[in-house]
C-alpha positions in Angstrom: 58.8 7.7 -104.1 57.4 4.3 -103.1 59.7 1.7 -102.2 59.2 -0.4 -105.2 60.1 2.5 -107.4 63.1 2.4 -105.5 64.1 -0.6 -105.8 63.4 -0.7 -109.6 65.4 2.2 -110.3 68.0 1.0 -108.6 68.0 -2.2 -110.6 67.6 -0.2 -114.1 70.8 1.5 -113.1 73.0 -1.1 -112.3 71.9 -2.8 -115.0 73.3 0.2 -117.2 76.3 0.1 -115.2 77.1 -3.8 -115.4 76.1 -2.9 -119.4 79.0 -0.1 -119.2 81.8 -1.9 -118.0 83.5 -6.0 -118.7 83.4 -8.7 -116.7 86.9 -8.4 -115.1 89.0 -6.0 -113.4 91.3 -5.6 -115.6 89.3 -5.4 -119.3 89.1 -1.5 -118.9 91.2 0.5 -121.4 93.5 3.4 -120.4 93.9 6.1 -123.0 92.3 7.7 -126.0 90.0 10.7 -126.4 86.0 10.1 -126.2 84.1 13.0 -128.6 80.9 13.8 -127.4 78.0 15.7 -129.0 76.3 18.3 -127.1 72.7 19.7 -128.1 74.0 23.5 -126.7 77.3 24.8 -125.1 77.9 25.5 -121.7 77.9 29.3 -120.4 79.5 30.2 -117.4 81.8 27.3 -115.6 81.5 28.6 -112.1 79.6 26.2 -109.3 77.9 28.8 -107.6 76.7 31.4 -109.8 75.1 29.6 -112.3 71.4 27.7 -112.9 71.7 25.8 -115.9 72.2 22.5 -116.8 74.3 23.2 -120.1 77.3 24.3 -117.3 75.7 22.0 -114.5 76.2 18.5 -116.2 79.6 19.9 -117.2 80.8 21.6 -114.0 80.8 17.7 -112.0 83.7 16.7 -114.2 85.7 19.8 -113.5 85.0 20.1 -109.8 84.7 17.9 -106.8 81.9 18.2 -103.9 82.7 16.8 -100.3 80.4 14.2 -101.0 78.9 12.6 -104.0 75.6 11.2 -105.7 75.2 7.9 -105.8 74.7 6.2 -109.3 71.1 6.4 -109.0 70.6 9.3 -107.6 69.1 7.8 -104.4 71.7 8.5 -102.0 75.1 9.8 -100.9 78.7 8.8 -101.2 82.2 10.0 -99.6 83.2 12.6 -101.9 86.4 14.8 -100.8 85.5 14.1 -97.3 86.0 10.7 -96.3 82.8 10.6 -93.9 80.6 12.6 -92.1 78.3 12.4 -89.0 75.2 14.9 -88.0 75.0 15.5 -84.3 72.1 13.7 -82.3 70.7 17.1 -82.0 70.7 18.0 -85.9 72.3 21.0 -85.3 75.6 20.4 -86.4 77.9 18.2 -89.0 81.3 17.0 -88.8 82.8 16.2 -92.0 86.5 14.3 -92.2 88.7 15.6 -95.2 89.8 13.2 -97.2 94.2 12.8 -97.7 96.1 13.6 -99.9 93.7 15.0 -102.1 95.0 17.6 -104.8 93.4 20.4 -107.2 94.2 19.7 -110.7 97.1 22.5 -110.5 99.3 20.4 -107.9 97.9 22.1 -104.6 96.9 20.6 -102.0 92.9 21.0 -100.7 93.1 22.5 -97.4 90.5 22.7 -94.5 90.5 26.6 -95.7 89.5 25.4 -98.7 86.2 23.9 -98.0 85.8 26.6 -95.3 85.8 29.3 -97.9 84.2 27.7 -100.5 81.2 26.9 -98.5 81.0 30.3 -97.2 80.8 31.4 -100.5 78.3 28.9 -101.5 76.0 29.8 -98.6 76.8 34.0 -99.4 72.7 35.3 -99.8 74.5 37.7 -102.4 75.9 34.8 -104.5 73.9 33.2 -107.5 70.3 31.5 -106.4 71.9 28.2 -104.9 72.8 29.7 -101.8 68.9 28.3 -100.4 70.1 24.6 -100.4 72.9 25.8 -98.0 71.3 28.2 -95.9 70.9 26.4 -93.1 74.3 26.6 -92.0 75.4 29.2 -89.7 78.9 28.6 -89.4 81.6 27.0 -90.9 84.6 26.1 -88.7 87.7 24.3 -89.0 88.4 22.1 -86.1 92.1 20.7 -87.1 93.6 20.0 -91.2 91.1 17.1 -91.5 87.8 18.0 -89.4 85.4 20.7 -90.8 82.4 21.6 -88.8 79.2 23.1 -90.1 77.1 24.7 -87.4 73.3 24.9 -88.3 70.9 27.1 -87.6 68.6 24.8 -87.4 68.1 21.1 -88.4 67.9 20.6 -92.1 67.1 17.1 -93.7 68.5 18.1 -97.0 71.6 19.8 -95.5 73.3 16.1 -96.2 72.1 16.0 -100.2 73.3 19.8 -100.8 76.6 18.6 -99.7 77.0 16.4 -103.0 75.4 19.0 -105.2 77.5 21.1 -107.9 77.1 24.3 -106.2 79.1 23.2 -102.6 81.7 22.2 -104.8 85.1 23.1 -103.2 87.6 25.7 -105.3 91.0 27.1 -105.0 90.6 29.7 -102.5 94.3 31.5 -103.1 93.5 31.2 -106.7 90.3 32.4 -107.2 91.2 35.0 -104.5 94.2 36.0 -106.8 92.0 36.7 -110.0 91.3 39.8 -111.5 88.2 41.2 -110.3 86.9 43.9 -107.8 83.7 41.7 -106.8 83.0 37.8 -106.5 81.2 38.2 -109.5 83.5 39.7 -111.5 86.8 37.7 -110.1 84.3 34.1 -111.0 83.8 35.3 -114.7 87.6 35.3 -114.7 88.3 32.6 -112.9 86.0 30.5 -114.9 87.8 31.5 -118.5 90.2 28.8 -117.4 88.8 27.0 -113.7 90.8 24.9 -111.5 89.0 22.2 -110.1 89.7 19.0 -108.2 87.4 16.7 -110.6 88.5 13.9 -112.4 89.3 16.2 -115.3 90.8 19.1 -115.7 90.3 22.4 -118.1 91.9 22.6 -121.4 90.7 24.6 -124.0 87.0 26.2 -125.2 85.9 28.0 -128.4 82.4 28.9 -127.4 79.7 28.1 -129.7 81.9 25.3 -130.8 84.0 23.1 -128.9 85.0 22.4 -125.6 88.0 19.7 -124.5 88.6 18.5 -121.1 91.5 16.5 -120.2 92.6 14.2 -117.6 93.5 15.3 -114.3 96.8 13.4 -113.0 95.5 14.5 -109.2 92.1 12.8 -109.2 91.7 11.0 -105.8 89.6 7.9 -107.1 90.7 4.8 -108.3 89.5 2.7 -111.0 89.1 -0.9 -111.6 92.4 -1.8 -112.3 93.3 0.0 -109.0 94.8 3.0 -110.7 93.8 6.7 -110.4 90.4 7.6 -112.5 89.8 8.9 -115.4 90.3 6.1 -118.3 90.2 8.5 -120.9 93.1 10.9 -121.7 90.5 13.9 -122.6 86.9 14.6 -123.4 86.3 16.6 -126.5 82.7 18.2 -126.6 81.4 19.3 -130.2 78.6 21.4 -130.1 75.7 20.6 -132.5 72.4 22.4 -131.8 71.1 20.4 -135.1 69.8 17.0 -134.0 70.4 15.3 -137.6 73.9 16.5 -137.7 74.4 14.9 -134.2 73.3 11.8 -135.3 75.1 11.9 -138.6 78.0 12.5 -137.0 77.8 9.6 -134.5 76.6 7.4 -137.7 79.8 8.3 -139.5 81.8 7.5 -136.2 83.2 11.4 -136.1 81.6 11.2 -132.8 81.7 8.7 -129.6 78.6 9.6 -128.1 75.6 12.1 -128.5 73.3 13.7 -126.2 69.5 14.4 -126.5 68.9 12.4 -129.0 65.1 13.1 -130.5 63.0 10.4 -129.2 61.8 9.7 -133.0 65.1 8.5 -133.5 65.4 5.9 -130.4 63.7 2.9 -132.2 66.3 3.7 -135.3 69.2 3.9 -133.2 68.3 1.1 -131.2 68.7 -0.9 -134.0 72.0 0.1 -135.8 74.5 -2.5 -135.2 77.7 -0.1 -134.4 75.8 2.0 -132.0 74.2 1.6 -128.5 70.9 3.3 -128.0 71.0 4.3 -123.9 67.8 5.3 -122.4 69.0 6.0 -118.8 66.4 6.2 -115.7 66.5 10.1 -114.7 64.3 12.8 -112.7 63.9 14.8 -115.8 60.5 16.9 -116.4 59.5 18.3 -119.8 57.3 21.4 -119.4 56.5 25.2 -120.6 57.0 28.0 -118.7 54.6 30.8 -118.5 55.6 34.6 -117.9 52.8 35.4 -115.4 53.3 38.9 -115.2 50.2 41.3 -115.7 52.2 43.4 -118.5 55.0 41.8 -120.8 58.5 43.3 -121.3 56.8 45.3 -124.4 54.4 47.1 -121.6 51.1 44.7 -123.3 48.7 43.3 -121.3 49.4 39.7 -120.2 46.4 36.8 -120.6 48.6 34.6 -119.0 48.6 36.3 -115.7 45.2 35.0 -115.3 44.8 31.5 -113.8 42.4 30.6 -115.5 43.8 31.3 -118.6 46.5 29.3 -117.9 43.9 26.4 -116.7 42.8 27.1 -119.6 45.7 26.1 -121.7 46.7 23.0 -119.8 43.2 21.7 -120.6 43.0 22.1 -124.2 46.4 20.2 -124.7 46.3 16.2 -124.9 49.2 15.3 -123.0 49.2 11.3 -123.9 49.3 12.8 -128.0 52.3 14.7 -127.3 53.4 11.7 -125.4 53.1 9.7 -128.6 53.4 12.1 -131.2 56.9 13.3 -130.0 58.4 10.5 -127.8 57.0 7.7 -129.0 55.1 6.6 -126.1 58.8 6.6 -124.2 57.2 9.6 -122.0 54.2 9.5 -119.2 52.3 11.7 -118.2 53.0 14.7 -115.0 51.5 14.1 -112.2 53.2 17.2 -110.2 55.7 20.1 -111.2 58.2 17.3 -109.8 59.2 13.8 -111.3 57.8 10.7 -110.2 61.5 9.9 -108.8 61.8 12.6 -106.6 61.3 12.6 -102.8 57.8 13.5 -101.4 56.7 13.7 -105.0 52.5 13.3 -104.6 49.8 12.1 -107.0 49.0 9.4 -108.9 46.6 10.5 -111.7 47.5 12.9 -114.5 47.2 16.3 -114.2 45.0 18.5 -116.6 43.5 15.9 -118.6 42.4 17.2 -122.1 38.9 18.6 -122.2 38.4 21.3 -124.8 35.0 22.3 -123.8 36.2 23.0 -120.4 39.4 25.1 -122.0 36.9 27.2 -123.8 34.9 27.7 -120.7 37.4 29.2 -118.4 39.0 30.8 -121.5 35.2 33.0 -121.8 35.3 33.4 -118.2 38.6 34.8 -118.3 37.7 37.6 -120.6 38.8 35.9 -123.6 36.1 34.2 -125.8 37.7 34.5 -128.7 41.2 33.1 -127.8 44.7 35.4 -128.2 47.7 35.5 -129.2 50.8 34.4 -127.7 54.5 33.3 -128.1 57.1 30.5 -127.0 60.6 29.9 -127.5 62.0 27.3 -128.7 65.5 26.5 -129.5 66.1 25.8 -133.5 67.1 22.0 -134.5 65.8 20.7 -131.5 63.0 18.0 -132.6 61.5 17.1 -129.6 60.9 21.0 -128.6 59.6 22.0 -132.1 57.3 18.9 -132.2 55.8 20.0 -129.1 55.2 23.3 -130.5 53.5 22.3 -133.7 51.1 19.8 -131.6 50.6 22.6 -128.7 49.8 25.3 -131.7 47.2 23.2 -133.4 45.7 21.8 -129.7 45.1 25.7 -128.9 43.7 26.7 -132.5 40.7 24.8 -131.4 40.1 27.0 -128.3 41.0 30.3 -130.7 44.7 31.0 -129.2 47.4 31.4 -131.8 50.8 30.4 -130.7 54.0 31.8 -132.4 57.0 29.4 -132.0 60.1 31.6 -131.5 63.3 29.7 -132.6 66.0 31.3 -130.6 69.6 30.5 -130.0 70.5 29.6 -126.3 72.6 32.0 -125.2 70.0 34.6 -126.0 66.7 32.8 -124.6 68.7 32.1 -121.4 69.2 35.7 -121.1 65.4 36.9 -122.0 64.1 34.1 -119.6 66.0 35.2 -116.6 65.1 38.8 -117.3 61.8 37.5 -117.7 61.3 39.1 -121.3 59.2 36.4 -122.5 55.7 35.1 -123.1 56.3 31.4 -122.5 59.6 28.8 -123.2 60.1 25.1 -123.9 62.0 23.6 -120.7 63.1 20.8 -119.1 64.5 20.5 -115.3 66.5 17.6 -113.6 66.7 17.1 -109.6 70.7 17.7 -109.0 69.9 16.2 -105.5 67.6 14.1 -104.0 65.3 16.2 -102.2 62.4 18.1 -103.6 63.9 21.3 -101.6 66.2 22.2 -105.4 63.0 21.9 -107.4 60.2 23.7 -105.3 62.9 26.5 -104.6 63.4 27.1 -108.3 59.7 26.3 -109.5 57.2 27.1 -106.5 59.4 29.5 -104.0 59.0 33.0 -105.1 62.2 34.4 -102.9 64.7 32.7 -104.9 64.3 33.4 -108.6 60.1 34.4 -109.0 59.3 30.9 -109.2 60.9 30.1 -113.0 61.4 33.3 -113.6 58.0 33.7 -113.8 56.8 36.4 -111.9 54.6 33.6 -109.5 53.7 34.1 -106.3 51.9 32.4 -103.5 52.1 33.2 -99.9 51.1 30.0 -98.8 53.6 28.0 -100.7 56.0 30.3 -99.8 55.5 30.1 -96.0 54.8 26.0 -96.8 58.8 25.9 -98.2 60.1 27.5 -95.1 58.5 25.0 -93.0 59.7 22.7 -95.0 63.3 23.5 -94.4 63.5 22.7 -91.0 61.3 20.1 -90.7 62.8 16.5 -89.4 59.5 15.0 -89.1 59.4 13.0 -92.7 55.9 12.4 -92.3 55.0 16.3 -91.7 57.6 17.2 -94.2 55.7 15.2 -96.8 52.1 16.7 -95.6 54.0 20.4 -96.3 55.0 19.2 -99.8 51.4 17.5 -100.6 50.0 20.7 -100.2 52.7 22.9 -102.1 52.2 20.2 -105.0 48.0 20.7 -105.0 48.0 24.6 -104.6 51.2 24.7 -107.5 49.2 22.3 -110.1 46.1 24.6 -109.8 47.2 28.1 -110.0 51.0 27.8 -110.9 52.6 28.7 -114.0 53.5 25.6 -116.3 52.3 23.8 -119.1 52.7 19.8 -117.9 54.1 17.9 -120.5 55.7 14.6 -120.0 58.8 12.6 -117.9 61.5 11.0 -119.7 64.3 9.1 -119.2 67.6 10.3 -120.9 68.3 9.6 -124.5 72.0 9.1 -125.0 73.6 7.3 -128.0 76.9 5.8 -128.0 79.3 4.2 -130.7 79.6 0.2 -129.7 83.2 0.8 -127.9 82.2 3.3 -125.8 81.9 1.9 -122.1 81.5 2.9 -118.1 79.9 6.3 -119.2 77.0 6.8 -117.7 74.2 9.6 -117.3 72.7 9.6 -113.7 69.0 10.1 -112.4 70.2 14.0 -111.7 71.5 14.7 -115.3 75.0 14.5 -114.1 77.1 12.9 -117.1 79.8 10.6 -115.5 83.0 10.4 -117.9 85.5 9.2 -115.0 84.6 5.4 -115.2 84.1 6.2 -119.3 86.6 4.3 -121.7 87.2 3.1 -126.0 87.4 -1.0 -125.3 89.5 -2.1 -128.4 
């Protein structure tokens, strides 16, 4: 990202930030519970063997990392070490452990601690994450305080994975002591009721409903008025897939704060006296994922598994409609698979500009002159997703594809995407680092999860993304990701859509919360002002 981009987003940021909080020291409020909306409830609340942002945005209030993102997303900040250094060499990093620090069930955090967690973080056999870590050959404890990773080689993101949700450091005893034959089966148990070192601390979940989070008397951090972090005495999620009822339900003031809030609403909200419309700067990408397989899970032949085809649809859709139709000219156009935010991101002009004549063209020279018929899914209530439905399934009438939109719960189009029994599905992906290392692994780097789930594969990209991972040279490291970018826009397996920033709506008295760059909602500096 340009440095003027990063200077602006720095600015927007602390601008939301100053916004959040009063004047003095002292005008924070202790106490009180903050009710949030969410659009869809969280799954699994284990760090390392999960990939979605429903438990993702959740997970970094329950559990600390050795170090942490900064507000914008930009950089790096002492975490549950206290500092770090890389050797002149890159090959190794020394990281000092913070004192005194606590998990939320009394016990201290121990060098054995962060030795095992990362270790199981770094495991090849645990979750998908494991990539951002793999550099690391060993993990050794030098005394109580001083942790040493060892790398295999040097790795310019090694620094940024060390803030992101999946290093985040657990119990070892405890999770050790669950039920459970395998690490699989002993994190589904520990998870039912997780012990973390955030600045909250698990209480209670009904799933499909509600979630509550409470404070964690441990919490290292202080706060303004130089007391331990958080404000709040608990966080209670409601989950409301239905974007009206959301917003109702703020309106009414059943609710403190919503999520996702349907960008045909902003303008609304923004002007209702008791509320505070937030549109905070973010990495987020809205897109739709294509199942390039050459037969779908019902054994039928696939069109999308041919480029073209999916060239194809990317032509015949007019991104800048969408743009206004569904977010109200908020959104701009894709210029990659990653945001405009993220590190290394390349281009500057729009990709797939509508042209229907040309969609029809490489739709005939595909095999398919007379269009087909496919399927996304959706989830039900969500506005934004079902408006870009409707507008994608008249764009590709006029090139003779049908498109059925699917409304499916989450739960259930989580599962069919990652066992890749789909045609196509509404997403949306946020960095949870700043490196573009997260993104191309889980979009363009077949190894890790068939790029999207997808079934995409390109040797070249894949062979790029190696390179890229131990490459110090940011100049060459860019080059690699330039041409991972060019070769993904033209054969990979997306729909561009649009960037956003994050719609969040708050009641007047919320203040301090705040929903960084990479998604992650921060409720330690949140607070009710009186």
């Amino acid at each position: 990202m340009e440095v003027a981009m990063r200077m602006l987003l720095r600015a927007a940021v602390a601008a939301v930030l100053l916004a959040g909080t009063s004047a003095g020291a002292l005008a924070v409020e202790r106490g009180g519970e903050m009710r949030y909306g969410r659009y869809a409830d969280s799954l699994f609340l284990d760090p390392v063997l999960n990939d979605a942002n429903v438990d993702i945005w959740i997970l970094t209030n329950l559990y600390d990392t050795l170090l942490q993102p900064s507000a914008d997303g930009l950089s790096v900040e002492p975490g549950l070490a206290s500092a770090w250094k890389v050797s002149d060499d890159g090959l190794s990093v020394t990281l000092t452990l913070r004192d005194g620090t606590k998990f939320s069930d009394g016990k201290p955090i121990t060098a054995d601690d962060v030795k095992w967690s990362l270790d199981r973080a770094r495991n090849p056999k645990n979750g998908i994450w494991n990539s951002l870590v793999a550099s690391i050959a060993e993990v050794t404890v030098q005394d109580p305080k001083t942790v040493v990773l060892k790398l295999q080689h040097p790795d310019p993101a090694i620094i940024a994975a060390l803030s992101t949700f999946n290093t985040a450091i657990l119990p070892k005893a405890a999770f050790e002591a669950t039920p459970g034959a395998t690490d699989d089966e002993k994190a589904h148990a520990f998870a039912e009721h997780p012990v973390g070192s955030g600045p909250f601390m698990f209480d209670k979940w009904e799933r499909g409903s509600s979630m509550r989070i409470v404070r964690n008397p441990y919490y290292w951090k202080m706060g303004e008025d130089g007391k331990p972090l958080p404000y709040l005495d608990a966080v209670d999620f409601e989950i409301i897939p239905d974007d009206a009822t959301r917003i109702l339900k703020l309106q009414s003031g059943e609710l403190d704060g919503a999520e996702f809030i349907p960008y045909a609403r902003v303008a609304e909200l923004q002007g209702d006296a008791d509320l505070q419309m937030q549109l905070y700067p973010s990495t987020r990408v809205q897109y739709i994922v294509m199942n390039v397989r050459p037969k779908l899970a019902d054994g039928s032949d696939n069109p999308l598994s041919n480029e073209k085809v999916r060239q194809a649809l990317n032509y015949a859709v007019d991104k800048d409609a969408i743009i206004q139709i569904v977010t109200h000219g908020v959104g701009k156009p894709q210029t990659s698979y990653m945001s405009s935010a993220t590190l290394y991101h390349s281009g500057d002009t729009p990709l797939y500009p509508v042209d229907v004549a040309k969609a029809k063209q490489l739709l005939a020279d595909a095999g398919f002159p007379n269009g087909f018929t496919t399927s996304v899914m959706a989830l039900p209530g969500n506005q934004d997703q079902l408006g870009i439905g409707a507008a994608v399934q008249q764009m590709w009438a006029a090139v003779g594809v049908k498109l059925d939109i699917e409304q499916v719960d989450n739960a259930t189009l989580t599962d069919r995407y990652r066992k890749g029994n789909f045609s196509m599905r509404m997403a949306a992906w946020t960095d949870d680092l700043n490196d573009p290392s997260e993104i191309t692994s889980y979009f363009a780097y077949s190894p890790v999860i068939d790029a999207l789930h997808s079934g995409w594969k390109n040797d070249e990209v894949d062979k790029l993304f190696e390179a890229s991972q131990r490459e110090s040279d940011a100049k060459k490291r860019a080059e690699e990701y330039a041409q991972i970018q060019k070769i993904y826009a033209e054969t990979g397996p997306i729909l561009y859509l649009y960037e956003t920033p994050y719609p969040v709506a708050l009641r007047k008295n919320v203040q301090g919360f705040v929903q960084i760059p990479l998604g992650n909602n921060i409720f330690a500096g949140a607070y009710l002002a009186k």
